[in-house]
C-alpha positions as CSV (number, residue, x, y, z in Angstrom):
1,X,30.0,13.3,18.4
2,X,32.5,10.7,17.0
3,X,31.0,8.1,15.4
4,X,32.4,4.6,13.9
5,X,30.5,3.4,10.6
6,X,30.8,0.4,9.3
7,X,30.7,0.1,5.6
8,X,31.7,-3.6,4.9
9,X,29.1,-4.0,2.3
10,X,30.7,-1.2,0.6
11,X,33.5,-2.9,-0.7
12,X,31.6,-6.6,-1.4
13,X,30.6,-6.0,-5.0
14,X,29.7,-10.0,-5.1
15,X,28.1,-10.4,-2.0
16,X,24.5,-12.0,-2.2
17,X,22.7,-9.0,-0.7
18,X,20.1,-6.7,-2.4
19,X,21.2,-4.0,-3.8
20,X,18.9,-1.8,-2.1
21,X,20.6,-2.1,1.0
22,X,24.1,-1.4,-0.5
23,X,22.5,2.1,-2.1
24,X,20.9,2.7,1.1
25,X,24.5,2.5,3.3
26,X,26.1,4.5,1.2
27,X,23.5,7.0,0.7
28,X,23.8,7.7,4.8
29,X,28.1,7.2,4.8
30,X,27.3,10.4,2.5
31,X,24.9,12.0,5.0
32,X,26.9,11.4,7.8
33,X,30.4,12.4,6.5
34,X,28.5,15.3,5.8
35,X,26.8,16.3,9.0
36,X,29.1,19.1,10.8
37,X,28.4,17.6,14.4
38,X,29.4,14.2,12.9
39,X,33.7,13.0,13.6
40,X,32.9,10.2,11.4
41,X,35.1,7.1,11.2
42,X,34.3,4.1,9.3
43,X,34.8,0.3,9.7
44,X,35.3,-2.6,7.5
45,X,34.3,-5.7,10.4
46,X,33.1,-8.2,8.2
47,X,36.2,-9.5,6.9
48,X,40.3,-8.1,6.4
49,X,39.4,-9.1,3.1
50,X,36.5,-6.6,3.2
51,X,38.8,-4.1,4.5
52,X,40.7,-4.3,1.5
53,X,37.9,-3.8,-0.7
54,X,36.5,-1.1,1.1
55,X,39.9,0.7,0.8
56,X,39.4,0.4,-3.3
57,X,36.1,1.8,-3.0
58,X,36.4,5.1,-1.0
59,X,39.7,5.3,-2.9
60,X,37.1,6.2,-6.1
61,X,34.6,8.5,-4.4
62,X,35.4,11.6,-4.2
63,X,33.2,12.5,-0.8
64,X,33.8,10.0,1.1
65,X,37.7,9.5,0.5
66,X,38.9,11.8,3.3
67,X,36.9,10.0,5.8
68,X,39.2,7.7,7.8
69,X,39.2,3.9,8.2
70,X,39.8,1.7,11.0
71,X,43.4,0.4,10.4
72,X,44.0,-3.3,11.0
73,X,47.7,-3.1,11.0
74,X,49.8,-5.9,9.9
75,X,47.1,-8.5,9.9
76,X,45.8,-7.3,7.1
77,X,49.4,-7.7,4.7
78,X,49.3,-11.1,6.2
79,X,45.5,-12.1,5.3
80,X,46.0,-11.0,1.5
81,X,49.6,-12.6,1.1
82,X,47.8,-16.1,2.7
83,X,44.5,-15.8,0.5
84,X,47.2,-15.2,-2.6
85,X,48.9,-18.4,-1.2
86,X,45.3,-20.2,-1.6
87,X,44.2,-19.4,-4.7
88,X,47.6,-20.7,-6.2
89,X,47.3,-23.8,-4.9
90,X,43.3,-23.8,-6.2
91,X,44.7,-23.1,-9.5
92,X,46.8,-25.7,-9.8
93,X,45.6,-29.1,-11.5
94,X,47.5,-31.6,-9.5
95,X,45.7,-31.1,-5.6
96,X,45.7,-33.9,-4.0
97,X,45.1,-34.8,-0.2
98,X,48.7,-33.1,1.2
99,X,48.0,-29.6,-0.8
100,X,44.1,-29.7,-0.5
101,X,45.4,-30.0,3.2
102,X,47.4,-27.0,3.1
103,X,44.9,-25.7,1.3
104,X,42.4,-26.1,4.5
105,X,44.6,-25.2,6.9
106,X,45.4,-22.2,5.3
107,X,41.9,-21.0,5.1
108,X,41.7,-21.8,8.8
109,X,43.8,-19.3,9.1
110,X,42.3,-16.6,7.4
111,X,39.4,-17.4,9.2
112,X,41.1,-16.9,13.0
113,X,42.6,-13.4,11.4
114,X,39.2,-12.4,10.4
115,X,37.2,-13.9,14.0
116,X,40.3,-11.4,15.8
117,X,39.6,-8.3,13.5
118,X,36.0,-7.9,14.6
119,X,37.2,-8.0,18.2
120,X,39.8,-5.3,17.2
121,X,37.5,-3.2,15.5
122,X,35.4,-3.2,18.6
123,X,38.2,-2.8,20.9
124,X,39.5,0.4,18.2
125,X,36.2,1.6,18.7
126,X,35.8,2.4,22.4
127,X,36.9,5.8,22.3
128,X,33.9,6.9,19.4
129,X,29.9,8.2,21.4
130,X,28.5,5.6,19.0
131,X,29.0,2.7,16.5
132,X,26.8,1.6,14.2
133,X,26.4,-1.3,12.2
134,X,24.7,-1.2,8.9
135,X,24.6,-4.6,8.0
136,X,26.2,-7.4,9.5
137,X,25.8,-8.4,13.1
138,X,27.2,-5.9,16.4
139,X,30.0,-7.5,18.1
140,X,30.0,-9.2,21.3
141,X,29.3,-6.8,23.8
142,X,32.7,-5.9,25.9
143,X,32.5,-5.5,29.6
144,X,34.7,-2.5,29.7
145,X,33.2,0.7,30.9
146,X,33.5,2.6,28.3
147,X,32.5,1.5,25.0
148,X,30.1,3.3,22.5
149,X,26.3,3.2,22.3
150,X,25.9,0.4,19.9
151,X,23.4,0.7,16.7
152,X,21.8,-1.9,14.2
153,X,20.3,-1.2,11.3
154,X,17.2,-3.3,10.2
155,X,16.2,-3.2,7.1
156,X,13.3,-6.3,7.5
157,X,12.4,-9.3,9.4
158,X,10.9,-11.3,6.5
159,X,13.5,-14.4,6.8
160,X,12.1,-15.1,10.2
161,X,8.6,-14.4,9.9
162,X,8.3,-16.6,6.1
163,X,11.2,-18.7,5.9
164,X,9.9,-20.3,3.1
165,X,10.7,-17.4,0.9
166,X,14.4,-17.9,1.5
167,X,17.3,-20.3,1.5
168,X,18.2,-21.5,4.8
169,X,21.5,-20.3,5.1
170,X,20.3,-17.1,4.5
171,X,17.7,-17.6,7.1
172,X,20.4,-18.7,9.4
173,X,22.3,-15.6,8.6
174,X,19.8,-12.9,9.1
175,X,18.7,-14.5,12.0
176,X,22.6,-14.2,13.7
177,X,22.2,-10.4,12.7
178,X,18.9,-10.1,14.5
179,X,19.8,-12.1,17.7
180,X,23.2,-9.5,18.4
181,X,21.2,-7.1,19.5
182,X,22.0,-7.2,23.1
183,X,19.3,-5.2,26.1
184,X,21.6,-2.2,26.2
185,X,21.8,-1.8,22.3
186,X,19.9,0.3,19.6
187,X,18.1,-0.2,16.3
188,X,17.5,1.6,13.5
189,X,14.8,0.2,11.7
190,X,13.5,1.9,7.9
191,X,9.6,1.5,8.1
192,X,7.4,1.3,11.3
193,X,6.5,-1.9,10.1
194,X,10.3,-3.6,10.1
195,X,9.8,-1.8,14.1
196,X,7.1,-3.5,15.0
197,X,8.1,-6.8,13.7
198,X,11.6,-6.4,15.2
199,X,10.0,-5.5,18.7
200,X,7.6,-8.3,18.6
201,X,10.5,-11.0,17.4
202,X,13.4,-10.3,20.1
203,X,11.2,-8.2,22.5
204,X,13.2,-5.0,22.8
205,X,11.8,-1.8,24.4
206,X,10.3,-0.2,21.4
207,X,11.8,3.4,23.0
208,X,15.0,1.3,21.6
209,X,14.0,1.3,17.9
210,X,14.2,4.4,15.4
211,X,12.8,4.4,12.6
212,X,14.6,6.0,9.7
213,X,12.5,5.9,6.4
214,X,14.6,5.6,3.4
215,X,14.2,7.8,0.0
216,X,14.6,7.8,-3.4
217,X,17.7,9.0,-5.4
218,X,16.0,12.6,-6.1
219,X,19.5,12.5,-9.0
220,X,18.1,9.3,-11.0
221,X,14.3,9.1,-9.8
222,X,12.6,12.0,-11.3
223,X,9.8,12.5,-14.2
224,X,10.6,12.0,-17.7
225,X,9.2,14.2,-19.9
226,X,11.4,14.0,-22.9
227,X,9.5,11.9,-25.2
228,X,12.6,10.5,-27.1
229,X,14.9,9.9,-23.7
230,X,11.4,7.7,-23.2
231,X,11.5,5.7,-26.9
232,X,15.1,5.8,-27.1
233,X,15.2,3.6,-23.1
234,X,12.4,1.8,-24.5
235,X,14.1,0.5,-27.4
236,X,17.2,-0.4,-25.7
237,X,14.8,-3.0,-23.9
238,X,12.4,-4.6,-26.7
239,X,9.7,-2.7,-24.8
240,X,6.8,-1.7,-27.9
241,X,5.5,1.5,-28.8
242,X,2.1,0.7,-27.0
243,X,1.0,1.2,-23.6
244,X,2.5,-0.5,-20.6
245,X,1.9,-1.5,-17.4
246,X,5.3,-1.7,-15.4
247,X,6.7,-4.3,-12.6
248,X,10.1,-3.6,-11.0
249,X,11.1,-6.6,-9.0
250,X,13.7,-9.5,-8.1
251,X,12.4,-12.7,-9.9
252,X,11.7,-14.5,-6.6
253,X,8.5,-16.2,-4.9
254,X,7.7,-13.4,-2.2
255,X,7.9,-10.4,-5.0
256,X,4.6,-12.5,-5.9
257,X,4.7,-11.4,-10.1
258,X,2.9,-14.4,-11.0
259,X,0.0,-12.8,-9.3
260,X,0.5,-9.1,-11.8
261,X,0.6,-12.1,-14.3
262,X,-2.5,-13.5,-13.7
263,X,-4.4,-10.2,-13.0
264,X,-2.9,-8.4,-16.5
265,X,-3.8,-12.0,-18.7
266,X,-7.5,-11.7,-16.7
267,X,-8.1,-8.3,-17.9
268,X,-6.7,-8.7,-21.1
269,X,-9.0,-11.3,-22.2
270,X,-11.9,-10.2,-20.5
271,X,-11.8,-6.4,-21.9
272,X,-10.4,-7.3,-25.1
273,X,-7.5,-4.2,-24.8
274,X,-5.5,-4.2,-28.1
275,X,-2.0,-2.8,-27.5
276,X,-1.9,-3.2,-23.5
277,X,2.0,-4.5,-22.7
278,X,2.9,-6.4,-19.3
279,X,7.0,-5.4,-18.6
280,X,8.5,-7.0,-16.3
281,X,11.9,-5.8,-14.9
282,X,14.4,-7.1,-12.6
283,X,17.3,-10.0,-12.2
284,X,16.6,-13.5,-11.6
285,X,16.9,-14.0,-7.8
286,X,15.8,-17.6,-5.5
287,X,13.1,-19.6,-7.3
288,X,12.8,-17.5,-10.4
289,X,11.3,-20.2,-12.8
290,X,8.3,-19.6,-11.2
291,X,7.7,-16.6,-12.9
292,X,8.7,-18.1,-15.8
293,X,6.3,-20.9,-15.8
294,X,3.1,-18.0,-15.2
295,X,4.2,-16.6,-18.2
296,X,3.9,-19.6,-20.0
297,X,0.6,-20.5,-18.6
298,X,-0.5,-17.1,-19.8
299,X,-0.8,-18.5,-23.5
300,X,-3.2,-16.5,-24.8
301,X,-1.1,-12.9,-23.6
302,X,2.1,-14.3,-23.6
303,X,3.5,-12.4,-26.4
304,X,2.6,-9.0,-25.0
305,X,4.8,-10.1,-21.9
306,X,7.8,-8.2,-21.9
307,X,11.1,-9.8,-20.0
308,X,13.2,-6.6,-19.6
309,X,15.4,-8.7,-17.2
310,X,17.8,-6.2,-15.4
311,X,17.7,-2.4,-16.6
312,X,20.4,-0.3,-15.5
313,X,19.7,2.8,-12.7
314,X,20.0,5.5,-14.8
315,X,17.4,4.4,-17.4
316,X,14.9,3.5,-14.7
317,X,13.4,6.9,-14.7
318,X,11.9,6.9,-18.0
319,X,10.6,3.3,-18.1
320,X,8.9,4.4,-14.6
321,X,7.6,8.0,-16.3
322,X,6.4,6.0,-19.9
323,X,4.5,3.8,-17.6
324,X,0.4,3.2,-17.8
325,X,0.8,2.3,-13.9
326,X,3.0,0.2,-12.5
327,X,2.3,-2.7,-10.3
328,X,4.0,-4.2,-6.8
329,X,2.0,-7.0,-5.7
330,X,5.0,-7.8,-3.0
331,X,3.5,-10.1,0.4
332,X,5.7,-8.4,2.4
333,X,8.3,-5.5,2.4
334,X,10.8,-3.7,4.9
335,X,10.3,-0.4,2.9
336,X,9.3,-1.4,-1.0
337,X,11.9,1.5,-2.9
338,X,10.8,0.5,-5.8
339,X,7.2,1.8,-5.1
340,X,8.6,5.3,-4.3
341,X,11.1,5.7,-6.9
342,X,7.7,5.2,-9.4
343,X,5.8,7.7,-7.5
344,X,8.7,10.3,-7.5
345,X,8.7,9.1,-11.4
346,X,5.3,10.3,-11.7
347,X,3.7,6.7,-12.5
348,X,0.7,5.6,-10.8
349,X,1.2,2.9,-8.4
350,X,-1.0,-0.3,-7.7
351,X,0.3,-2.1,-4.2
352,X,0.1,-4.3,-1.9
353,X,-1.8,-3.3,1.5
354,X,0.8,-4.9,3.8
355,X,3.6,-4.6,5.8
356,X,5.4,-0.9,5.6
357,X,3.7,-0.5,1.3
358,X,0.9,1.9,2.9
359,X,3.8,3.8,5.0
360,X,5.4,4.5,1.5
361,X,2.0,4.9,-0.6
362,X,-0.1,6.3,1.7
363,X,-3.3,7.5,0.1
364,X,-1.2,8.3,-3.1
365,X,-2.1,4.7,-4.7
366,X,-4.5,2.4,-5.1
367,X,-3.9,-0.8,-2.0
368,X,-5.0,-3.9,-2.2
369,X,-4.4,-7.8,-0.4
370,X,-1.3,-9.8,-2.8
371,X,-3.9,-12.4,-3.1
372,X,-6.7,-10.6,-4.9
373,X,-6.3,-11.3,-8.9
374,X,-9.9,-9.7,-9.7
375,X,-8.9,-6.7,-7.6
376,X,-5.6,-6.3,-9.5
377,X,-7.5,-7.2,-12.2
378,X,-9.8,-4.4,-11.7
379,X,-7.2,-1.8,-10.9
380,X,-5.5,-2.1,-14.1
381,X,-8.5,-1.8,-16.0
382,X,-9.2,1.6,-13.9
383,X,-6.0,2.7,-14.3
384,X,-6.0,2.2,-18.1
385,X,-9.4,3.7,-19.0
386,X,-9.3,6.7,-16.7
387,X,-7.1,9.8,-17.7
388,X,-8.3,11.2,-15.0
389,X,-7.9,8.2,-12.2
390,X,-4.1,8.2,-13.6
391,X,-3.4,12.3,-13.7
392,X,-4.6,12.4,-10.0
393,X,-2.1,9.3,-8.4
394,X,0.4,11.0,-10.4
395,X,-0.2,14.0,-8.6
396,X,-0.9,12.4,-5.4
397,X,2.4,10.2,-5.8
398,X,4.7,12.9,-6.5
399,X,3.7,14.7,-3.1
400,X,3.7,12.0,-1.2
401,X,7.4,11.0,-2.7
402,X,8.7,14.7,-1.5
403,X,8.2,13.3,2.5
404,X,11.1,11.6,1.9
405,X,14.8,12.0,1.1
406,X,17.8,11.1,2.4
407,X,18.3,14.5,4.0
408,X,15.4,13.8,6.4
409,X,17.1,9.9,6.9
410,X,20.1,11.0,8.0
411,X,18.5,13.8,10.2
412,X,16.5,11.0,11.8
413,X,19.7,8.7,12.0
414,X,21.8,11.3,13.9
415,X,18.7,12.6,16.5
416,X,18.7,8.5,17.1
417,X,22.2,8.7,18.3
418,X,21.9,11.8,20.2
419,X,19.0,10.4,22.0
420,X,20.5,7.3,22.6
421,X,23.9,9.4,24.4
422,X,21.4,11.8,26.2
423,X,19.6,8.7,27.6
424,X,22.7,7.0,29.8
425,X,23.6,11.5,30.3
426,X,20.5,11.3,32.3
């Protein structure tokens, strides 16, 4: 089957998306370019600019470098040369109202070129069985009789159903991606909780909506068991000798760390646990001063906070393995990746009971609601006194992480689009 793939995210190293979903694209262009009953193109729609970019980035992997590109032609020479023409004129000191004029209209400009390339990428692919989009929103339907069964990926609907966790461009945004999904079109969502939410918001035919559960990097996410691979990640941190329990999250309000906060400072006074260590890792996303502020309410076990602030892929694995348990009190999810990477890691997992978490956990961790301190509270304390609580999630977790893989996610990708051509063959 020939299929069109759009990879626009591929190429936009700065966008403002998490980078879950740009591992998660790539992860199936890699499936798919591999799949013998796959002709696989790919796309660039977002932008010309995009294009570009996307160019640069096949051009360095060595799998995915064969695969061919939709080819905007000239437009393209003529995008760059007038964005080159725009950031001369921002570089200059001297804009006034004539140049910042110019300056406008130029960027006008660039903006028609890029409104006409999504048209031409769905015009360029009518002759593909199916395109899919793995971000950014389908294009207007075409009334032409032949055109390809269209797919959307959907990775969550948490900026509709709690705004108030995001800014409202982004809100806006999301919202544009969820609302081009036309009656005739298909979705691909990653948990059957991101399904059901997606049904219930836009009211599509739930036979219209795969789900394709996503996986851990089986490469990066495995158990280590080399004691000084552990120390040695450890110490590139400031994380201490003693036991730890472990968050891996975006500092932002739904990821809900004040609440592993408040549980870990509870237990720690009330038990009295010398050595116990709370590390927190991830980058600072929307609202991050919250967490901030909970660790400096935490007086009294503020020092045995660790701020890891972002770690790097390849040393996740051991800070996941070194862990006590790790903790991720999240309010909602579309999958939660960071939950399985820990179980595939070997480290017991303490969760949150909603959304898709018990999809990923199943009865491999210990579930409980995001607003229960004295049960996170309790859990930890469980967790840390029980060598034999711990030794059985760890055994639980790392079977329950072998369900999934990327293998089975792209098998799951491509029966959706052979269902989806069988059902207009009928």
């Amino acid at each position: 089957m020939k299929v069109v793939y759009d990879i626009s995210v591929l190429g936009q190293g700065t966008f403002n998306l998490r980078a879950g979903i740009v591992r998660v694209v790539e992860k199936i262009a890699h499936g798919l370019a591999s799949a013998r009953e796959c002709e696989l193109t790919f796309s660039a729609m977002y932008s010309l600019r995009s294009v570009d970019e996307c160019l640069e980035y096949l051009a360095e992997s060595r799998h995915l470098q064969e695969v061919p590109v939709l080819d905007p032609g000239v437009s393209r020479v003529v995008a760059r040369k007038l964005r080159a023409a725009i950031d001369r004129v921002e570089k200059r000191s001297d804009i006034g109202w004539p140049l910042a004029g110019v300056r406008e209209a130029l960027k006008g400009v660039v903006r028609c070129l890029d409104f006409q390339h999504r048209r031409n990428v769905s015009s360029a692919s009518r002759g593909a069985d199916v395109f899919h989009s793995s971000v950014f929103p389908l294009p207007a339907p075409t009334a032409r009789s032949r055109s390809p069964e269209r797919f959307l990926s959907v990775y969550d609907l948490i900026p509709v159903r709690f705004p108030h966790f995001f800014h409202k461009e982004l809100v806006s945004a999301m919202d544009r991606v969820y609302k081009s999904l036309h009656p005739g079109d298909w979705a691909l969502a990653i948990s059957e909780s991101t399904k059901a939410d997606l049904c219930e918001y836009r009211g599509i035919d739930p036979a219209r909506v795969f789900v394709t559960h996503l996986a851990a990097d089986p490469e990066l996410f495995n158990p280590c068991v080399d004691a000084g691979t552990v120390a040695t990640i450890r110490e590139r941190y400031g994380i201490p000798e003693s036991a730890y329990i472990l968050s891996v999250n975006t500092f932002e309000p739904r990821k809900n760390i004040d609440h592993a906060i408040r549980a870990f400072a509870q237990l720690v006074q009330q038990e009295h646990m010398p050595g116990l260590n709370l590390v927190l890792v991830g980058g600072e996303g929307w609202k991050y001063e919250g967490v901030l502020d909970a660790i400096q309410e935490a007086e009294a076990v503020r020092e045995r906070i660790i701020v890891a602030g972002y770690v790097r892929n390849e040393d996740l694995a051991a800070l996941y393995s070194g862990a006590l348990a790790f903790v991720y009190p999240s309010f909602y999810e579309g999958f939660g990746l960071p939950v399985l990477e820990a179980m595939q890691c070997g480290a017991p997992v303490i969760a949150s009971n909603t959304s898709s978490l018990p999809e990923v956990v199943g009865n491999a961790g210990i579930l409980l609601d995001p607003r229960d301190v004295n049960g996170m509270a309790h859990a930890m304390f469980e967790l840390y006194r029980s060598s034999c609580l711990r030794d059985a999630l760890r055994t639980k977790g790392l079977v329950q992480a072998k369900k999934f893989s990327w293998e089975r996610c792209t098998r799951e990708t491509l029966t959706a689009y052979r269902m989806a051509l069988g059902f207009n063959m009928e």
